[in-house]
C-alpha positions as CSV (number, residue, x, y, z in Angstrom):
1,X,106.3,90.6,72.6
2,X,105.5,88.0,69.9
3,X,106.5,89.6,66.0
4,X,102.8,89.1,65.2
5,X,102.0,92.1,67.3
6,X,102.1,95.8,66.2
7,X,101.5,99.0,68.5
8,X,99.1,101.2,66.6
9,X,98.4,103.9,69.8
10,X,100.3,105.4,73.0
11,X,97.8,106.9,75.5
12,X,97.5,107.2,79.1
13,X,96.3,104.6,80.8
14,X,92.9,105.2,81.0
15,X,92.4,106.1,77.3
16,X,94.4,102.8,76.3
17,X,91.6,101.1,78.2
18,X,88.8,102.9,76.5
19,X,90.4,102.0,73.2
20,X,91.1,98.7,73.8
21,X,87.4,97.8,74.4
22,X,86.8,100.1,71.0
23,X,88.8,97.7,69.3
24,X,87.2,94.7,70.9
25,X,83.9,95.4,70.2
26,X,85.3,95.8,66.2
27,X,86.2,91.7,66.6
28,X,89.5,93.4,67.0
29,X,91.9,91.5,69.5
30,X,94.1,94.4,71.7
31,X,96.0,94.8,74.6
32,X,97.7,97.1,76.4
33,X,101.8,96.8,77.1
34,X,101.6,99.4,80.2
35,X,105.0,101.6,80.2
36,X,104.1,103.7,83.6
37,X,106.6,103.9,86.2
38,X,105.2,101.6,89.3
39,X,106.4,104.2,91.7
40,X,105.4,107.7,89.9
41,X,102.3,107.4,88.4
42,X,102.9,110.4,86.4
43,X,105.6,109.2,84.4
44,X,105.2,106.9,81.1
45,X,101.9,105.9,79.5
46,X,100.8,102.7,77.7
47,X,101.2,101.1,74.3
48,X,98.4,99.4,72.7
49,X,99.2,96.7,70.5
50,X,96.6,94.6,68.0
51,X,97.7,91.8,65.8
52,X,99.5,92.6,62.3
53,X,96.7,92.0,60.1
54,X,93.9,94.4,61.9
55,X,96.4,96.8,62.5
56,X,95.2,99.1,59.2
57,X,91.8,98.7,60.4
58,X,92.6,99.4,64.4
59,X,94.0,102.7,63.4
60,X,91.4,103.7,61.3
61,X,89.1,103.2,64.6
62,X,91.1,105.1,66.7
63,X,91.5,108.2,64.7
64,X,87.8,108.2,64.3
65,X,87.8,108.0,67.8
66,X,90.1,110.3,68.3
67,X,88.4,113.0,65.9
């Protein structure tokens, strides 16, 4: 992962997704760095990651978000 990069959530899946296009539609760029185990869904989650500078602002989404 380039240094430029920060991870400002953990969620499942799903909910990484959802956020992600939160974020996107804020002119913020995300992605998601997907941790789950290939062969048991049901273990790990995913990491979303925006660039350094929105970072501040991509948390402040999510916890409204999240609230």
């Amino acid at each position: 992962m380039h240094e430029n990069w920060v991870k400002v959530h953990d969620a499942e899946p799903t909910l990484a997704k959802i956020i992600v296009g939160m974020l996107k539609e804020h002119d913020i760029n995300a992605i998601i760095l997907n941790q789950q185990d290939s062969l048991y869904h049901n273990f790990g989650g995913a990491e979303v990651y925006v660039e350094r500078d929105d970072a501040v602002k991509a948390k402040t989404l999510i916890e409204k978000f999240n609230s």
